[in-house]
PDB file with SEQRES, HELIX, SHEET and CRYST1 records, atoms N, CA, C and O in Angstrom:
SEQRES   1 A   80  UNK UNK UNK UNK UNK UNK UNK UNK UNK UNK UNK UNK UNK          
SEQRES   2 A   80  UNK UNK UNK UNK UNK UNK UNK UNK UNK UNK UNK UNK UNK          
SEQRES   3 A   80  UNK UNK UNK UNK UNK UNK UNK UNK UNK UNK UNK UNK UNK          
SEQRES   4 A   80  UNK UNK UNK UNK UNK UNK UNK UNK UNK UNK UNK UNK UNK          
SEQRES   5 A   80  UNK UNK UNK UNK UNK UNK UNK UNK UNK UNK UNK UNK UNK          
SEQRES   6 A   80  UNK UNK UNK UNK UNK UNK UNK UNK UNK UNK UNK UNK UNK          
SEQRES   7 A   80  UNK UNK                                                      
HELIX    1 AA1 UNK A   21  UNK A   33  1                                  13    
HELIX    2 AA2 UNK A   69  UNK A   72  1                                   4    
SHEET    1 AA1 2 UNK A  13  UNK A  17  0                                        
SHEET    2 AA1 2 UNK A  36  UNK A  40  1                                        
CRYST1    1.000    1.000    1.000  90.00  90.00  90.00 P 1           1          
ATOM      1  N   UNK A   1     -26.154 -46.841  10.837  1.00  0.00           N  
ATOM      2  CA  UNK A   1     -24.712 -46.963  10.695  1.00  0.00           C  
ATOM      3  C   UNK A   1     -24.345 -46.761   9.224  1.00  0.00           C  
ATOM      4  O   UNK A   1     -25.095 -47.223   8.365  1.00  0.00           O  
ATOM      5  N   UNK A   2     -23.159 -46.051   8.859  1.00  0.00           N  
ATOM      6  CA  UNK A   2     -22.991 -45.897   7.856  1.00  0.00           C  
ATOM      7  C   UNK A   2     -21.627 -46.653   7.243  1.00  0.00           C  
ATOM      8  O   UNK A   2     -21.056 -47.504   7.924  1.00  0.00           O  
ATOM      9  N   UNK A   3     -21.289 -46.395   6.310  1.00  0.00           N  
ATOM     10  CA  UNK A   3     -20.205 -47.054   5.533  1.00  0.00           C  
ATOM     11  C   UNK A   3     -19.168 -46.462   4.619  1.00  0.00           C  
ATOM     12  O   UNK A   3     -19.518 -46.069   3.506  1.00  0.00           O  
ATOM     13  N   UNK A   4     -18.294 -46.398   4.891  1.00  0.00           N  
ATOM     14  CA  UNK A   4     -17.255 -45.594   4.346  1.00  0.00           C  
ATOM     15  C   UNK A   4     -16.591 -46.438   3.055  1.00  0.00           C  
ATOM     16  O   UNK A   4     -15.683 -45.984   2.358  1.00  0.00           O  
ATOM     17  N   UNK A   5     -17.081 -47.467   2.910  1.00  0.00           N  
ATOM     18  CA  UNK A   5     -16.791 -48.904   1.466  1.00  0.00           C  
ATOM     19  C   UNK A   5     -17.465 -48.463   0.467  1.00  0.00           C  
ATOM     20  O   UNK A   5     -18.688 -48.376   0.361  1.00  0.00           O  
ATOM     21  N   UNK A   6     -16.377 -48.089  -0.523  1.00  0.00           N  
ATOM     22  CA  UNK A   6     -17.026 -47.646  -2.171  1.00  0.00           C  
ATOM     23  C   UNK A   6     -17.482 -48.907  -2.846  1.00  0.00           C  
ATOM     24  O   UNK A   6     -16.579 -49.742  -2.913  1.00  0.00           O  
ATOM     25  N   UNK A   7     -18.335 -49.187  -3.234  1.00  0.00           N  
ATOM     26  CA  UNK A   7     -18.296 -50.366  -3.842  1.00  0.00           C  
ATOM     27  C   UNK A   7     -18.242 -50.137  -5.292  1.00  0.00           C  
ATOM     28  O   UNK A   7     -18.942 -49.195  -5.663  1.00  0.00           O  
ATOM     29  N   UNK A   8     -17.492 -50.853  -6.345  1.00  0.00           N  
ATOM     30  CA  UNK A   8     -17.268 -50.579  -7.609  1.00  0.00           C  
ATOM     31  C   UNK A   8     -17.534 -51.926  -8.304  1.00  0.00           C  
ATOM     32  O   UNK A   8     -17.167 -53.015  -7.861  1.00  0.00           O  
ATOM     33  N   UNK A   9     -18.434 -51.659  -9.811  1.00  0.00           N  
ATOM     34  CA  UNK A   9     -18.827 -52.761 -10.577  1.00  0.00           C  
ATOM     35  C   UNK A   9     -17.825 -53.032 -11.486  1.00  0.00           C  
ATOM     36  O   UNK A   9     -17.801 -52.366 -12.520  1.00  0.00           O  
ATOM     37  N   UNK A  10     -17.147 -53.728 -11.330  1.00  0.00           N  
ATOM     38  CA  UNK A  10     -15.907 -54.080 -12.277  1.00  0.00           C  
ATOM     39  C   UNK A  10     -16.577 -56.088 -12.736  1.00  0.00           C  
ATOM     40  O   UNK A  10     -15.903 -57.111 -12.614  1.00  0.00           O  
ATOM     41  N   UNK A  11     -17.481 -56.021 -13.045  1.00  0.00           N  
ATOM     42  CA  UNK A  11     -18.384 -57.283 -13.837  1.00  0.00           C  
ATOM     43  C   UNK A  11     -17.908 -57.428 -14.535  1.00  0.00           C  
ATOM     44  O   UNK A  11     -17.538 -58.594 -14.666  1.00  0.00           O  
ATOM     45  N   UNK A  12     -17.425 -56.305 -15.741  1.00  0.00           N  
ATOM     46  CA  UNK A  12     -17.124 -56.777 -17.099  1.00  0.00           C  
ATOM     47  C   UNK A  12     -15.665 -56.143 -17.466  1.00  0.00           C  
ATOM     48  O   UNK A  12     -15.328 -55.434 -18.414  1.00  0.00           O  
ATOM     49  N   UNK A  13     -14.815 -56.740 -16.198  1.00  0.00           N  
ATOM     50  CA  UNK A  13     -13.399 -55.756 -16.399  1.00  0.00           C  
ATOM     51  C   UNK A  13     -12.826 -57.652 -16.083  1.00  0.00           C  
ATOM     52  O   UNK A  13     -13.288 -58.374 -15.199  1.00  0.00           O  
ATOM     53  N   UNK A  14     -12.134 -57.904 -16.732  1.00  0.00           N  
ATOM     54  CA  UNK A  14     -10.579 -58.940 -16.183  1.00  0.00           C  
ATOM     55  C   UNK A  14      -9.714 -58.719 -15.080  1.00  0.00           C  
ATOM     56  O   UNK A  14      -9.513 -57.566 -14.699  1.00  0.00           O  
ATOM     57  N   UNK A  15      -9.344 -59.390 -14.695  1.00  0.00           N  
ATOM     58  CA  UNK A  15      -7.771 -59.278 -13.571  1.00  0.00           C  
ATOM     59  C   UNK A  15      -6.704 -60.039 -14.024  1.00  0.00           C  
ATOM     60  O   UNK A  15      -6.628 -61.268 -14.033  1.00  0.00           O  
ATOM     61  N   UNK A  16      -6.106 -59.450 -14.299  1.00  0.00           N  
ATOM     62  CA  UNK A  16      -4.340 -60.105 -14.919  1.00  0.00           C  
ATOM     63  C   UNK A  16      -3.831 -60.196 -13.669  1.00  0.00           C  
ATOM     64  O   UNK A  16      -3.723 -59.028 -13.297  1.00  0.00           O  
ATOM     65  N   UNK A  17      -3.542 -60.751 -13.003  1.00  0.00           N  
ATOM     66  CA  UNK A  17      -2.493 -61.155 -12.035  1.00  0.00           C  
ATOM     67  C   UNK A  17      -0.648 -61.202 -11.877  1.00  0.00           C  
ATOM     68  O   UNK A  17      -0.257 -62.353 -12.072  1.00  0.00           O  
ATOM     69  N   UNK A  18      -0.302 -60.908 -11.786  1.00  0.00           N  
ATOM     70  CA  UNK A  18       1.063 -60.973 -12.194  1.00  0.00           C  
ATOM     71  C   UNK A  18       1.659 -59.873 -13.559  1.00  0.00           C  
ATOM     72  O   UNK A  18       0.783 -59.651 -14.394  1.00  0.00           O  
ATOM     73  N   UNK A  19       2.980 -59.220 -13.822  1.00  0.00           N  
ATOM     74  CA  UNK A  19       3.101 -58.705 -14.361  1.00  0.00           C  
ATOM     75  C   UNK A  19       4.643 -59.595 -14.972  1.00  0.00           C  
ATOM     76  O   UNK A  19       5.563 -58.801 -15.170  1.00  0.00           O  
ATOM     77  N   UNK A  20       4.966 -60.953 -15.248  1.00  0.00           N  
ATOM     78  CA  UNK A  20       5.706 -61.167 -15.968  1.00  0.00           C  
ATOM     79  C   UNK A  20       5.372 -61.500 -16.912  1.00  0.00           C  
ATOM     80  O   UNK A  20       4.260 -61.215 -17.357  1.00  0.00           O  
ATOM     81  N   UNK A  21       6.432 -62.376 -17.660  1.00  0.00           N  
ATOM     82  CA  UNK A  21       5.904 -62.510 -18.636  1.00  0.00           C  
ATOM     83  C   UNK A  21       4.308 -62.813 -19.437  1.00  0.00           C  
ATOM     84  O   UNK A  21       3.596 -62.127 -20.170  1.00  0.00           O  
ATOM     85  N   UNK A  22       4.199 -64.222 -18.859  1.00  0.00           N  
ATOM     86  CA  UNK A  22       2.825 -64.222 -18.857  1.00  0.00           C  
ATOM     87  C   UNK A  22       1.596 -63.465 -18.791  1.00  0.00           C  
ATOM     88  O   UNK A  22       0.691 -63.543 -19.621  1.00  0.00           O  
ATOM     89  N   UNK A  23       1.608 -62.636 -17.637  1.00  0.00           N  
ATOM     90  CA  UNK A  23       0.713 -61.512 -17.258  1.00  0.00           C  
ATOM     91  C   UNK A  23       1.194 -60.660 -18.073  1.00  0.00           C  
ATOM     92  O   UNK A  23       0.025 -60.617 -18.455  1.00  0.00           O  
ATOM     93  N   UNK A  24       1.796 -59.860 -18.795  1.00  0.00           N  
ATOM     94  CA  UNK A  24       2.234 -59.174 -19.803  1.00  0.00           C  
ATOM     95  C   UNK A  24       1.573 -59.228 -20.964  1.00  0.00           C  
ATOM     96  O   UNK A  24       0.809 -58.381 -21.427  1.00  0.00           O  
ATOM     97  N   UNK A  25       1.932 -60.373 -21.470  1.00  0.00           N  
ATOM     98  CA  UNK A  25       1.428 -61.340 -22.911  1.00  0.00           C  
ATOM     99  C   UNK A  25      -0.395 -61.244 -22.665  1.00  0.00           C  
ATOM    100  O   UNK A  25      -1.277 -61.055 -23.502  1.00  0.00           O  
ATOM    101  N   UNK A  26      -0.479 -61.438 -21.327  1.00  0.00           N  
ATOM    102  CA  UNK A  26      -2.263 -61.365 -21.263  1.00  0.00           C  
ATOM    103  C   UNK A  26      -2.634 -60.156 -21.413  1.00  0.00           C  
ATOM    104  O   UNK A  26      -3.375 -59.784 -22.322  1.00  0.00           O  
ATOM    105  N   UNK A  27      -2.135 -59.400 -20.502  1.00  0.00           N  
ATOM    106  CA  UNK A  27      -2.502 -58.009 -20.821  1.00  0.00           C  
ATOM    107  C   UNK A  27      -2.472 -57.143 -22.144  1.00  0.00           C  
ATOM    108  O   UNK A  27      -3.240 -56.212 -22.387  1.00  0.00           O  
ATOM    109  N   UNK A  28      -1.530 -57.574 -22.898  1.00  0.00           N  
ATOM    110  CA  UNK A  28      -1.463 -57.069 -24.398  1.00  0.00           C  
ATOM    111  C   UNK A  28      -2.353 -57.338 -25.213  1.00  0.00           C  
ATOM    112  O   UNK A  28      -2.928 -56.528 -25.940  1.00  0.00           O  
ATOM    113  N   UNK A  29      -2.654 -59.292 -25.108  1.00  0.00           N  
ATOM    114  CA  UNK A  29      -3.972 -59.417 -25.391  1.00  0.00           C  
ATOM    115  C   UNK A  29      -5.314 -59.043 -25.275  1.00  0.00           C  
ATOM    116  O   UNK A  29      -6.210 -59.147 -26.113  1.00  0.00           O  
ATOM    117  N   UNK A  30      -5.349 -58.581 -24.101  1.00  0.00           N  
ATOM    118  CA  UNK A  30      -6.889 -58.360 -23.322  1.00  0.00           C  
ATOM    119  C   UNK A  30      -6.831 -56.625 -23.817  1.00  0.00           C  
ATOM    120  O   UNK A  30      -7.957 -56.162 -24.001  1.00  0.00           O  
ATOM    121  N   UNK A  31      -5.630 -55.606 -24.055  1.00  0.00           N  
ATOM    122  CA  UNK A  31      -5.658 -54.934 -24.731  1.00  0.00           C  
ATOM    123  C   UNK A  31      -6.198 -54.490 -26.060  1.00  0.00           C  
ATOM    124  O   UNK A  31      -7.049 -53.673 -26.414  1.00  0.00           O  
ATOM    125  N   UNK A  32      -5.199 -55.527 -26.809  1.00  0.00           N  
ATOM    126  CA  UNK A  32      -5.557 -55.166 -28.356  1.00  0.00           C  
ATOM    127  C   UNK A  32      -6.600 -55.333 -28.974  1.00  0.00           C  
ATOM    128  O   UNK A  32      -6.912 -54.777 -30.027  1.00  0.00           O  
ATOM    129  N   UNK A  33      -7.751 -56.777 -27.847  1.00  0.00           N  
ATOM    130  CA  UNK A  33      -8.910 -56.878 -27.986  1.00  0.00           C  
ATOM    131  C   UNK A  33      -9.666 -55.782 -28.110  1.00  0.00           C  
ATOM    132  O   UNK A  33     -10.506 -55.494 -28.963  1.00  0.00           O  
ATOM    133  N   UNK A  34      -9.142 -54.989 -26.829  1.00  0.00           N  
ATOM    134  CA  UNK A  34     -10.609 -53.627 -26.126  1.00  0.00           C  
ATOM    135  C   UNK A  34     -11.208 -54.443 -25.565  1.00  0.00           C  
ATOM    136  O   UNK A  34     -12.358 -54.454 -26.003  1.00  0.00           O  
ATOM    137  N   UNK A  35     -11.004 -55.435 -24.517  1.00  0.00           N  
ATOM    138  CA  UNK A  35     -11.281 -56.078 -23.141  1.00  0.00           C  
ATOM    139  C   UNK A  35     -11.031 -55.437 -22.044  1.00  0.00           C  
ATOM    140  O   UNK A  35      -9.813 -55.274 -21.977  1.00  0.00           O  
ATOM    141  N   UNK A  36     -11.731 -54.846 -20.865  1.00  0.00           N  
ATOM    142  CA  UNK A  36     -10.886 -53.701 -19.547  1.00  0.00           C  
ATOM    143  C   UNK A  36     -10.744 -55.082 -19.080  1.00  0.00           C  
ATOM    144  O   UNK A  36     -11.147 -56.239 -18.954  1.00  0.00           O  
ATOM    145  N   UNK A  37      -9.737 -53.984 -18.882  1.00  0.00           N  
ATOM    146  CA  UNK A  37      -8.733 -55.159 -17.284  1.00  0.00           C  
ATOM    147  C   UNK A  37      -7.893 -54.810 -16.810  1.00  0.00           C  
ATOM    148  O   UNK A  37      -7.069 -54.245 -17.530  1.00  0.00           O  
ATOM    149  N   UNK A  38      -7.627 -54.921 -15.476  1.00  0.00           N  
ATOM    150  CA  UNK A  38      -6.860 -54.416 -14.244  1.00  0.00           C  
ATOM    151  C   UNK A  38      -5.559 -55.450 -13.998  1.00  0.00           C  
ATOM    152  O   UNK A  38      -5.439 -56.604 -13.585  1.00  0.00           O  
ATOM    153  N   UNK A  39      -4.847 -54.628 -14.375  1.00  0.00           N  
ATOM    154  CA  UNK A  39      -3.347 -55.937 -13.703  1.00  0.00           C  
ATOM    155  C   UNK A  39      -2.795 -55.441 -12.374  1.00  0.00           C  
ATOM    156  O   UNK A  39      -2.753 -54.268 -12.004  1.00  0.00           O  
ATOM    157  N   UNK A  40      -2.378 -56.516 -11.715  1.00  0.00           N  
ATOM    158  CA  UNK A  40      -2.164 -56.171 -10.409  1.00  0.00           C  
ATOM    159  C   UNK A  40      -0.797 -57.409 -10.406  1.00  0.00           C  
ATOM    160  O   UNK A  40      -0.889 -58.541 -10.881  1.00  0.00           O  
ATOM    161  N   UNK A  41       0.388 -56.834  -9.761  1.00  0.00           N  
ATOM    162  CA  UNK A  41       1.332 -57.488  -9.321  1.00  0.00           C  
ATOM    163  C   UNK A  41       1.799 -57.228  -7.752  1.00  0.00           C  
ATOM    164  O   UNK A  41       1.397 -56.356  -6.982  1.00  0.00           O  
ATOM    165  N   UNK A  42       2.669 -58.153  -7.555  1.00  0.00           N  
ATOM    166  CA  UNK A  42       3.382 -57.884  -6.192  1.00  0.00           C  
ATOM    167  C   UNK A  42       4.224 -57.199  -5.911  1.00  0.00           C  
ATOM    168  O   UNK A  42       4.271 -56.730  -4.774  1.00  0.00           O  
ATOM    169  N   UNK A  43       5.149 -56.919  -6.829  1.00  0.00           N  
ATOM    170  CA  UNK A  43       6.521 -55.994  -6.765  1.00  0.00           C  
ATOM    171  C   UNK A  43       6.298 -54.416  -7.578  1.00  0.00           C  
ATOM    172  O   UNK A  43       5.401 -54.335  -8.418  1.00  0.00           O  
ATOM    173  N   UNK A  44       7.033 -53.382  -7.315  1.00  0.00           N  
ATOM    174  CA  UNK A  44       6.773 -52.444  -8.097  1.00  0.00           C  
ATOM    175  C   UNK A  44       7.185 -51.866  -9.601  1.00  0.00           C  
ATOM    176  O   UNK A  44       7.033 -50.779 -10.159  1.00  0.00           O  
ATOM    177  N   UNK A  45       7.913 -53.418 -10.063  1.00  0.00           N  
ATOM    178  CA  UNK A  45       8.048 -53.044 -11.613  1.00  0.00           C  
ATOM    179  C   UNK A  45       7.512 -54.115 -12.323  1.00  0.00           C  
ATOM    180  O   UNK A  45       7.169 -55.033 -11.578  1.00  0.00           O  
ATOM    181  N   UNK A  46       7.339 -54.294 -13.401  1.00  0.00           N  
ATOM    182  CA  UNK A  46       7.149 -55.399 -14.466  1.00  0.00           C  
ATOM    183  C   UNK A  46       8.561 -56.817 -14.719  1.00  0.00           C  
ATOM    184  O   UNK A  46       9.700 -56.677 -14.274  1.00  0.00           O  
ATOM    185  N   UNK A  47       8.123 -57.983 -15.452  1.00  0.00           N  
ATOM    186  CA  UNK A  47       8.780 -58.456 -15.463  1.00  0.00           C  
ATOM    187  C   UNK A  47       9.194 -59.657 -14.735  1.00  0.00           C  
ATOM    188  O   UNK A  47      10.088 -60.425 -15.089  1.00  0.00           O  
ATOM    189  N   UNK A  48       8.327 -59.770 -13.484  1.00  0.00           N  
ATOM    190  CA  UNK A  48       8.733 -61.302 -12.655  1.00  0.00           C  
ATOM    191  C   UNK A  48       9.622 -61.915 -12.295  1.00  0.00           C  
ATOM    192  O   UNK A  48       9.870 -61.548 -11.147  1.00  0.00           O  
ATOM    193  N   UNK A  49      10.290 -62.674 -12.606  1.00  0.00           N  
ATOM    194  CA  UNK A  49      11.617 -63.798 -12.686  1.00  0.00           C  
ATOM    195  C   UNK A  49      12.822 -62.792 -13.445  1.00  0.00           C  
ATOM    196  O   UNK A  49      14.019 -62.754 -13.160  1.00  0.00           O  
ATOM    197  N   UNK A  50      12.169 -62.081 -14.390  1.00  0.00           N  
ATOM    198  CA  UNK A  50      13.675 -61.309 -14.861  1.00  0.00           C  
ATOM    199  C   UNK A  50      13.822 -59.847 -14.267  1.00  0.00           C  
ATOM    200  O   UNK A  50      14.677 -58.987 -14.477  1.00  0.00           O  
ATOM    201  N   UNK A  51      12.853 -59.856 -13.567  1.00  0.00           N  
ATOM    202  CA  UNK A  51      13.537 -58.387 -12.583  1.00  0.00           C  
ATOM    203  C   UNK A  51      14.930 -58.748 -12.227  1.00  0.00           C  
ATOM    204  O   UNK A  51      15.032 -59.449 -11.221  1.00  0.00           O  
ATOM    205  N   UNK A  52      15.967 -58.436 -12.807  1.00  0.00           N  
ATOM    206  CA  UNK A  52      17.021 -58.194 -11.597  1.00  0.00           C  
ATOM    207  C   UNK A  52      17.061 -57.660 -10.226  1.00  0.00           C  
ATOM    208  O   UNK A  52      17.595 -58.160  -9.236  1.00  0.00           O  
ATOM    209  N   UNK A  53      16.509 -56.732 -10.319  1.00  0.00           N  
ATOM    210  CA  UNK A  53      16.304 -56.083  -9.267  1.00  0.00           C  
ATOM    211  C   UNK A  53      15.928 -56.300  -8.136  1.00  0.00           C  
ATOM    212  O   UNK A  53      16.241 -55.749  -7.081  1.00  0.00           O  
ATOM    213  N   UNK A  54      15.065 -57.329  -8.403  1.00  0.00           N  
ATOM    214  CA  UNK A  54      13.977 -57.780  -7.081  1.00  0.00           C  
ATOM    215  C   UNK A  54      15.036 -58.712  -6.795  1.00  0.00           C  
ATOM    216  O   UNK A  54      15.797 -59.260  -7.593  1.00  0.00           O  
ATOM    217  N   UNK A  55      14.951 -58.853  -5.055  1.00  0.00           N  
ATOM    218  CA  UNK A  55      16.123 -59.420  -4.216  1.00  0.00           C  
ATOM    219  C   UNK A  55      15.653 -61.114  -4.580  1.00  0.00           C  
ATOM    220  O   UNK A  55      16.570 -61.930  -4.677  1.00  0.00           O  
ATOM    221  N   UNK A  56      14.309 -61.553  -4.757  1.00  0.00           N  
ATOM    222  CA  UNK A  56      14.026 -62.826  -4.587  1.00  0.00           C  
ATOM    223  C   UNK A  56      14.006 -63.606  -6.216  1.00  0.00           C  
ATOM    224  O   UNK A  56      13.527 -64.706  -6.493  1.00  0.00           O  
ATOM    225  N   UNK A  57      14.763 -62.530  -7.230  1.00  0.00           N  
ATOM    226  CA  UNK A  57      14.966 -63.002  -8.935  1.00  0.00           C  
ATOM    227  C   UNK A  57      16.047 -63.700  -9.219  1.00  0.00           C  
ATOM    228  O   UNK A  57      17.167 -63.190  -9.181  1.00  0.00           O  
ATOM    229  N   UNK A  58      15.849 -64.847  -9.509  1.00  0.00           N  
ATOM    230  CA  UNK A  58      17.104 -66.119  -9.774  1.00  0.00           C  
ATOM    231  C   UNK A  58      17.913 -65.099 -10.804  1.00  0.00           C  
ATOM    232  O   UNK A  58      19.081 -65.469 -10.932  1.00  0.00           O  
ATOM    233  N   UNK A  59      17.734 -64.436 -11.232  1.00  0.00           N  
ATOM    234  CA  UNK A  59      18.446 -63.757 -12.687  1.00  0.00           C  
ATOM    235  C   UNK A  59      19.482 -62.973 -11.824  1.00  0.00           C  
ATOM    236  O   UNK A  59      19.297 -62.490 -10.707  1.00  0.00           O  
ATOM    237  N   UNK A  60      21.021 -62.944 -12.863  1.00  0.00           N  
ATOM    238  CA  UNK A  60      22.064 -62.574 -12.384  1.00  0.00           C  
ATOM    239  C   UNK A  60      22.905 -61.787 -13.916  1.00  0.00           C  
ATOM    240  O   UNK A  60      22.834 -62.158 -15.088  1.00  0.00           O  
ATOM    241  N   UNK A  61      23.655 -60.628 -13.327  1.00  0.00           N  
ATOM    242  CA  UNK A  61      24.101 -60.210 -14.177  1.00  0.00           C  
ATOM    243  C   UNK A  61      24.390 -60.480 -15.644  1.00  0.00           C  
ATOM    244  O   UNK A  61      24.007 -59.910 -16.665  1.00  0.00           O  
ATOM    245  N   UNK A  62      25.295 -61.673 -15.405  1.00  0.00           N  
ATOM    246  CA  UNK A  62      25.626 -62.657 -16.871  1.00  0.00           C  
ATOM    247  C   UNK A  62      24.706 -63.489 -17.278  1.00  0.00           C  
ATOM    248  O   UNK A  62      25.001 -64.508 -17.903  1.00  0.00           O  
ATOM    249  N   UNK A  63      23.502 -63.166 -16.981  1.00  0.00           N  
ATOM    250  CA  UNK A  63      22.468 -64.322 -17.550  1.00  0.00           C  
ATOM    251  C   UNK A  63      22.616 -64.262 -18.831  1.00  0.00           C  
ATOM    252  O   UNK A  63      23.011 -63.192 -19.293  1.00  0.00           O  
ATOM    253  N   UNK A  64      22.377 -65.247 -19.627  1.00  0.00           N  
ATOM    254  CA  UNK A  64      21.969 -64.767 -21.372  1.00  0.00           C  
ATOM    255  C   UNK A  64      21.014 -65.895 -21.455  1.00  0.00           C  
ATOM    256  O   UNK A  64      20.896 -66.896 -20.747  1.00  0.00           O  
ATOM    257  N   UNK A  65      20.282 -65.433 -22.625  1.00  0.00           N  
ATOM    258  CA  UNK A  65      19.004 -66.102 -23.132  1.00  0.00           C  
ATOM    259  C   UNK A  65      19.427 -67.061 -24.065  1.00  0.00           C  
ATOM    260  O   UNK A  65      20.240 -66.775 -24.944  1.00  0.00           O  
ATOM    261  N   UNK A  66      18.885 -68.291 -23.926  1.00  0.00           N  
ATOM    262  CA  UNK A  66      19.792 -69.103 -24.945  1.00  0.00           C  
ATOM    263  C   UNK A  66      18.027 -69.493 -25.751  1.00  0.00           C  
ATOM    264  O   UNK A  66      17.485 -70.585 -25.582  1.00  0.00           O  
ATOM    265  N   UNK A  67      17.529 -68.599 -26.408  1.00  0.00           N  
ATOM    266  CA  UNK A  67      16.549 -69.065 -27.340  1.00  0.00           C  
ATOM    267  C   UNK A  67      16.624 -67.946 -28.354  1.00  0.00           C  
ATOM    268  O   UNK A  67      17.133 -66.826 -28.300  1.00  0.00           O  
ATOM    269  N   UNK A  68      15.804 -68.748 -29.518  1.00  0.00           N  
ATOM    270  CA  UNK A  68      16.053 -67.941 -31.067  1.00  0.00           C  
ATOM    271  C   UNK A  68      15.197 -66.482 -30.245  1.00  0.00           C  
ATOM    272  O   UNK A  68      14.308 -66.409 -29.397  1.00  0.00           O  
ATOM    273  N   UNK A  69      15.886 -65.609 -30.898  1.00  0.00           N  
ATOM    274  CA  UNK A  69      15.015 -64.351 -30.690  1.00  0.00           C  
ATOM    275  C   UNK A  69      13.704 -63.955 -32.156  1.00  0.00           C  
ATOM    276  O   UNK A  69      12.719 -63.218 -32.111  1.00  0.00           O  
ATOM    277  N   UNK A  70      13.931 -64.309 -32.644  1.00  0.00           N  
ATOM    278  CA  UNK A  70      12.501 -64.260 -33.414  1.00  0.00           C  
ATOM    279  C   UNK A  70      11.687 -65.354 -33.274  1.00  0.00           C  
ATOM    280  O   UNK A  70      10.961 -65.545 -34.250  1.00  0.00           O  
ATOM    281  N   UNK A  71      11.584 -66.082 -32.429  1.00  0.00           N  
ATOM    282  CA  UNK A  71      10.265 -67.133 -31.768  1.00  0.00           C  
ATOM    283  C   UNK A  71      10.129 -66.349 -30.487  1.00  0.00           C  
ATOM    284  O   UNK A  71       8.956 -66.093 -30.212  1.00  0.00           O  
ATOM    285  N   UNK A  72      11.021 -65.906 -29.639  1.00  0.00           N  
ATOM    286  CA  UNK A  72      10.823 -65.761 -28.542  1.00  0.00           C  
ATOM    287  C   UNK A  72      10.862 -64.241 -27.911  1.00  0.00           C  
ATOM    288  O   UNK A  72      11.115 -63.994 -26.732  1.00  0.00           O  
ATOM    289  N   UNK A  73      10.582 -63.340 -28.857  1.00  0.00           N  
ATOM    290  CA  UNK A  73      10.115 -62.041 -28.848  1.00  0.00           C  
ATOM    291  C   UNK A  73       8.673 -62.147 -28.750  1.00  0.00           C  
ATOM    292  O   UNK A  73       8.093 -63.120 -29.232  1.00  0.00           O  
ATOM    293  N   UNK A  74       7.757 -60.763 -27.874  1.00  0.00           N  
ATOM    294  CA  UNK A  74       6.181 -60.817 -28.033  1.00  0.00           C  
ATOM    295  C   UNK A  74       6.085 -59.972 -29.174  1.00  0.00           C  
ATOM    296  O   UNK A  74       6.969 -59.227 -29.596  1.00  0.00           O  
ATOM    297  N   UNK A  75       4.655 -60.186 -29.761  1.00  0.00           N  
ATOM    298  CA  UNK A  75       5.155 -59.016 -31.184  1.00  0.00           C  
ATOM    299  C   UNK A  75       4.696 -57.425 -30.389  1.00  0.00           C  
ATOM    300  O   UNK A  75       4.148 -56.943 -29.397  1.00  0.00           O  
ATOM    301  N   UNK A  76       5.469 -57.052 -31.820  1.00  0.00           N  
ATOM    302  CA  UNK A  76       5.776 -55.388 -31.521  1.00  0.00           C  
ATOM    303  C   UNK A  76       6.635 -55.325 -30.206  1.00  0.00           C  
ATOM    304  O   UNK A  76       6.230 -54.410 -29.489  1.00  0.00           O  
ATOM    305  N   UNK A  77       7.459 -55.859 -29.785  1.00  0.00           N  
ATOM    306  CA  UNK A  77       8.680 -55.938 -28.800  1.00  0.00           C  
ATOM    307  C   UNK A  77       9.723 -56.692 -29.220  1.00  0.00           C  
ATOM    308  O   UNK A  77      10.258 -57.384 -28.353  1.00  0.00           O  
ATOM    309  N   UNK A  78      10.251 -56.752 -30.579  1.00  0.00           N  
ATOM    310  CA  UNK A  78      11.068 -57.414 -30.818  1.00  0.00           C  
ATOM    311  C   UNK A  78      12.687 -57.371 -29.949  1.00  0.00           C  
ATOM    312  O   UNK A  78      13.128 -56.270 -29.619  1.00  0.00           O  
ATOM    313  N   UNK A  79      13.194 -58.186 -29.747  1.00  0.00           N  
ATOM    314  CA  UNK A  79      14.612 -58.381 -28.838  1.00  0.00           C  
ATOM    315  C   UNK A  79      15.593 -57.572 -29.688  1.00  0.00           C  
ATOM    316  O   UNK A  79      15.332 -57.248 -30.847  1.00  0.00           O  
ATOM    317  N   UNK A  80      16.595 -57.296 -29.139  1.00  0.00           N  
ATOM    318  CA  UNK A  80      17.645 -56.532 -30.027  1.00  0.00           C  
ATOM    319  C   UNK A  80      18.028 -57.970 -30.558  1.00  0.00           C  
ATOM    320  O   UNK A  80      18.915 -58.101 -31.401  1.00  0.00           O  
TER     321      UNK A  80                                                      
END                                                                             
């Protein structure tokens, strides 16, 4: 019997989970290191909780961010 299952060694690769913020911030990290790693989310854009887009995102048109934007920028993405 044979098997049509590729099997792939991903031993020394990471999994980021999620693509908001968090998973973002990891991935940049696990980047800038030169760590491989695979991110995988549920929806088809980035962003999580601030997708607007996604039907199940508390975020609404008039949201505004009520934190300093130079603490709460990731670097090299600074906020307008």
């Amino acid at each position: 019997m044979t098997s049509d299952v590729t099997i792939v060694d991903r031993s020394e690769c990471y999994c980021v989970i999620g693509a908001g913020p968090a998973g973002l911030l990891a991935a940049r990290s696990l980047k800038h290191a030169a760590i491989p790693y695979e991110q995988f989310d549920k929806n088809d854009d980035v962003g999580g909780i601030w997708d607007i887009n996604d039907d199940w995102s508390p975020m609404f048109e008039t949201a505004h961010f009520i934190s300093s934007k130079t603490v709460s920028n990731l670097p090299g993405f600074d906020m307008p």
